[in-house]
N, C-alpha and C positions, 0 to 999 in steps of 0.2 A: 468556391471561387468568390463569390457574395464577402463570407468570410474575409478570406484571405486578400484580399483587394480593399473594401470597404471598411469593414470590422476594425479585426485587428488594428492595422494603422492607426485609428482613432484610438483605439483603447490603451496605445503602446506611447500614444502622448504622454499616457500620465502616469503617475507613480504603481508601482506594481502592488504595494499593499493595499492601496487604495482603492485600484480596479478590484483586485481581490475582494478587498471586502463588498464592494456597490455587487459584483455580481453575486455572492453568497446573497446577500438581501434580498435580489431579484429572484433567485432560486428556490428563500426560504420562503416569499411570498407565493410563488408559482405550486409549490408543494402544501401550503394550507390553502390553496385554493382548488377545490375538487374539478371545477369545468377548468379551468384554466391545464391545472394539472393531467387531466385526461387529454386535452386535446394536444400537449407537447410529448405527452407519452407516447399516442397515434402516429407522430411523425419520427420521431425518432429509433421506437421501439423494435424490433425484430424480432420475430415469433418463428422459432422455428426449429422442433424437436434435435434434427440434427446436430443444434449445438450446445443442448442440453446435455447435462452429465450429473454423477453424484459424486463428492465427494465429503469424508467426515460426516457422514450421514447427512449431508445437506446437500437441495437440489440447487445446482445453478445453471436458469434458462440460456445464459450464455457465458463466454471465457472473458469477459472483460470487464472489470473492475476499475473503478478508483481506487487511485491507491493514496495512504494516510496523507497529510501535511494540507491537503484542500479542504475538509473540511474538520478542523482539529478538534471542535465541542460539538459537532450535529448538531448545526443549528438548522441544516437543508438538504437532509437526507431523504426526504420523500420528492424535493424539488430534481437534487443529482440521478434518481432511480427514474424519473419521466423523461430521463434523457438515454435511456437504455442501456443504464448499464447490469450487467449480472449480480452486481455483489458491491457491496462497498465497506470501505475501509477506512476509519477517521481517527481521529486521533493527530498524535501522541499526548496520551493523556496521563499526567504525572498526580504522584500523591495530594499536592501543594498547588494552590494557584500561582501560577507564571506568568510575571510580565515577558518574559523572554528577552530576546538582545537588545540593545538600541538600536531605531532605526538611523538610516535608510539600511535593511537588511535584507531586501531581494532585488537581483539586477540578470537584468535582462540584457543576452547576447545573443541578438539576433543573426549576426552573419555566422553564428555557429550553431542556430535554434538550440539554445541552452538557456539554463538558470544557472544564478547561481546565489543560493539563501544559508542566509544564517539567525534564523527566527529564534532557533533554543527553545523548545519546547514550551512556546506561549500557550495556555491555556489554564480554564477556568479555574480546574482543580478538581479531587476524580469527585468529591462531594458533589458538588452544583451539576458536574456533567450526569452525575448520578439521579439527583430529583431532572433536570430537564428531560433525560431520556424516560423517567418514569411518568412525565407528566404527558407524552409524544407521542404521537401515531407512530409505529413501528413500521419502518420500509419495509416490501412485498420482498426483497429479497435480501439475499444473506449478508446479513453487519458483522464486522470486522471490529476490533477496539483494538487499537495499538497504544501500548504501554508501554513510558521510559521513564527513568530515573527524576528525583526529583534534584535540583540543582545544588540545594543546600546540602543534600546528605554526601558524604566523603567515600568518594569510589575506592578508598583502599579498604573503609570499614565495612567489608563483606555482609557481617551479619545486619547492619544498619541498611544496606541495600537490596539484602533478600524482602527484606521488610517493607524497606518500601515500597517494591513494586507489589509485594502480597496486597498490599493493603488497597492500591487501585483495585487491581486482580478482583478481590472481593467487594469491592463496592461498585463495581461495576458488574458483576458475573452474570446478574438477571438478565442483563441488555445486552450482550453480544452473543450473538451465532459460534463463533468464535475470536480467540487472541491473538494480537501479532506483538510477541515480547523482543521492545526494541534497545539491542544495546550495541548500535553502530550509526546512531546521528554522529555528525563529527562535532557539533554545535553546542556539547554539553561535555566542560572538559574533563579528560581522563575516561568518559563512558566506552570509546570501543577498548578499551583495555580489560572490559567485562566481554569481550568473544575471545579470552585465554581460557585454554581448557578447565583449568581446576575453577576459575571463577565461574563461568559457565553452568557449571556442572551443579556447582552451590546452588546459584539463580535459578534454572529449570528444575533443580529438584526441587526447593521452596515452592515455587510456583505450585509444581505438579502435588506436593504434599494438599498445599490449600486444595486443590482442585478436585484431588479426590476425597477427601472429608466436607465439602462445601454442599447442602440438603442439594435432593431432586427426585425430581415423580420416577416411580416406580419407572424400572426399564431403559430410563433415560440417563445415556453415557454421559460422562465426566465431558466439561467445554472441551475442542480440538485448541489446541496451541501449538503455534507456527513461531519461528524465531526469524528475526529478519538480521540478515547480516550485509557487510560492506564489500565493496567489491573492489577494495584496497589489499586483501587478505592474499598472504603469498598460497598456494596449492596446499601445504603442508597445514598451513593453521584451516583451511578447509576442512580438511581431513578429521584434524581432531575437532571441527564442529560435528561434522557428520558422525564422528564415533560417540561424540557426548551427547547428541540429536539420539542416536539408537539406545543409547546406555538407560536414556531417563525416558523412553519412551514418544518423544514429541513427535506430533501430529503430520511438520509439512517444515517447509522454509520458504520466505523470501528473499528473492536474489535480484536485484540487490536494492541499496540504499545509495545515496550520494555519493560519490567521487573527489578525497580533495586532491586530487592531480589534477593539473592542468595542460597536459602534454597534447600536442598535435591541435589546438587551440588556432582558429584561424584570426580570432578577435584580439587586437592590439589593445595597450593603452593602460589605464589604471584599474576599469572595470575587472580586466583578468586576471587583477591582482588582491579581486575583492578575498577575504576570506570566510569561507562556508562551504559548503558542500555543492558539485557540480551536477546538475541534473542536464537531463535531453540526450539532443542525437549524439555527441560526441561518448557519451558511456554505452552507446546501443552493444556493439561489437564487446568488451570487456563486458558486461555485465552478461552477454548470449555466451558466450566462451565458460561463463563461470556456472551457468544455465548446463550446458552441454558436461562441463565436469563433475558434476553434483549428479546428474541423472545417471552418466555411465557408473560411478560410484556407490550410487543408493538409489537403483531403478525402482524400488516401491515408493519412494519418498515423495510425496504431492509438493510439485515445486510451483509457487508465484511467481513468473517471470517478467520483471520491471525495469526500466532504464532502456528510454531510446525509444519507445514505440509509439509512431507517430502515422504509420498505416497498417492495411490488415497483412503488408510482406512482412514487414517490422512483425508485426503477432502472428504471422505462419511460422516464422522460421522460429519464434520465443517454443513456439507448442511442440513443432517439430527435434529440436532442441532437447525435449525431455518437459517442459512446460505443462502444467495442466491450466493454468490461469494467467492468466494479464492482466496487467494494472497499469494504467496511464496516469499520469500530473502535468508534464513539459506537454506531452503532445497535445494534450488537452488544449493546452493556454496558446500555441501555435495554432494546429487546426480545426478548435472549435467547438462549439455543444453537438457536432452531427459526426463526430469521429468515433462514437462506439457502432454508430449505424453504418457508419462505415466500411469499419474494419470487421464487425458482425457480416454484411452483406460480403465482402470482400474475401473472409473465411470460407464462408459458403461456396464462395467459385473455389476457390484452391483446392475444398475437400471434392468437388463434382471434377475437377480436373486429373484428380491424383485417384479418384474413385473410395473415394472415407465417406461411408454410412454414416459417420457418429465422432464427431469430436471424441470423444473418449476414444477412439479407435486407435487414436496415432500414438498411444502410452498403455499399451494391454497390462505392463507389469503395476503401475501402477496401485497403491494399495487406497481403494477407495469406499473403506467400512467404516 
């Protein structure tokens, strides 16, 4: 309420990049500072085995993540983790450093709790991201690195783009728990024309070839890699992600990425005619529909369920769905630093309502080795 009354308002005065970046600062501060950082983890935080689960050999104390585009180089990844979340995800981090679009390039529509951004894959470059996270305290829980294209290389020259993304891939391998390989920004032109089957199929194999020749201690598997796709994709080009997802082996999927439709849009005017890719409540439903057809289709498959969730009904129905995970950004920047505590506490009733011992209980097929 505090939030939502007080907060917000104030912060929606002023340009979104802006706030953006003042709260990473205050996050990144919060996270190099041990008292500061313990006592926001204390209020936030949620301990409670029942929403623990394992997946890809990794544990995660709860199902709610960030998800990439918040924080794109980790610069507050121990600040984002004292605010309870289970996992996190940053990124997209490309070969090349990027300025990304010209601003003003995120707009906020609030009578349809939406964004709507078109950044282009700003960031450092996977080098620098590479020494920062090597010089960094490593968050308590499981990091995520999402990888996309870099702008200058030409999405028709296949082999130029296998390449590219290896080459993050491997300059970052040390530091992620796992990869989220992203080729459905809409923001980087021609890139979702890399979720066509044969191109696909090239990219995750590259990847997967590094992956398995890249050193490791004894016993310990090859990184998990997840593929994050659009939720623009007709049923059929589904299909043949999931058949090209099983052919080469990959780990998991994210569902989904931004929306450039603007259908059913309550927000009038030129804003809704910004272009970039639609986040928030309006993709909840499309992006849960494409949730629910992926899991009847590829029931072992560990799905990220993203787009729209802004309470713990919003992430009951992502889990129930076929969902192992959630990941929030919109709802984030609407309801606040206290919405994984949330929707964690909020989980909880739903499983003691329904009678679920265990998060993992609602997805038994689930493949989580």
């Amino acid at each position: 309420m505090f939030y939502d009354k007080l907060v917000r308002p104030l912060l929606f005065q002023h340009d979104s990049e802006e706030i953006h970046d003042r709260v990473l600062s205050m996050l990144r501060r919060v996270g190099n500072t041990p008292v500061l950082s313990a006592l926001v983890r204390s209020a936030h935080t949620v301990h409670d085995k029942r929403l623990e689960q394992k997946l890809f050999d990794l544990t995660f104390a709860n199902p709610v993540g960030l998800a990439a585009g918040m924080d794109k180089a980790g610069l507050a990844l121990r600040g984002f983790e004292s605010l309870g979340f289970g996992f996190l995800e940053m990124g997209g981090i490309t070969a090349m450093k990027q300025d990304g679009n010209p601003k003003p390039r995120i707009f906020r529509l609030p009578e349809d709790e939406a964004l709507i951004n078109r950044m282009g894959f700003n960031n450092p470059g996977a080098e620098e991201v590479a020494y920062r996270l090597g010089r960094a305290r490593r968050p308590g829980v499981p990091l995520g690195i999402n990888i996309g294209k870099s702008k200058i290389v030409p999405v028709d020259d296949l082999e130029a783009v296998v390449a590219d993304y290896c080459y993050t891939f491997l300059k970052l391998y040390d530091y992620g728990d796992f990869f989220v390989i992203n080729p459905s920004s809409p923001n980087t032109p021609g890139l979702r024309s890399l979720q066509k089957r044969e191109a696909l199929k090239a990219l995750l194999e590259g990847i997967q070839r590094q992956n398995l020749k890249a050193p490791r201690r004894p016993h310990e598997r090859p990184k998990p890699i997840l593929v994050k796709i659009a939720p623009d994709l007709t049923v059929e080009e589904i299909d043949d992600i999931l058949t090209v997802i099983n052919e080469v082996g990959i780990d998991g999927i994210v569902a989904t990425n931004t929306t450039t439709s603007r259908d059913g849009l309550k927000t009038n005017g030129e804003v809704a005619k910004e272009v970039g890719g639609l986040s928030g409540k309006p993709l909840r439903r499309q992006s849960l529909e494409i949730v629910k057809h992926i899991h009847k289709q590829f029931p072992s498959l560990p799905i990220i369920g993203v787009g729209g969730i802004f309470s713990a009904e919003d992430a009951w129905d992502k889990i129930a769905a076929g969902a192992s995970l959630v990941q929030v950004y919109t709802g984030f920047i609407y309801e606040g630093p206290g919405l994984p505590r949330r929707i964690n506490k909020g989980l909880l009733k739903f499983m003691e309502c329904d009678g679920v011992k265990s998060i993992g209980d609602l997805n038994i097929s689930v493949n989580r080795s």
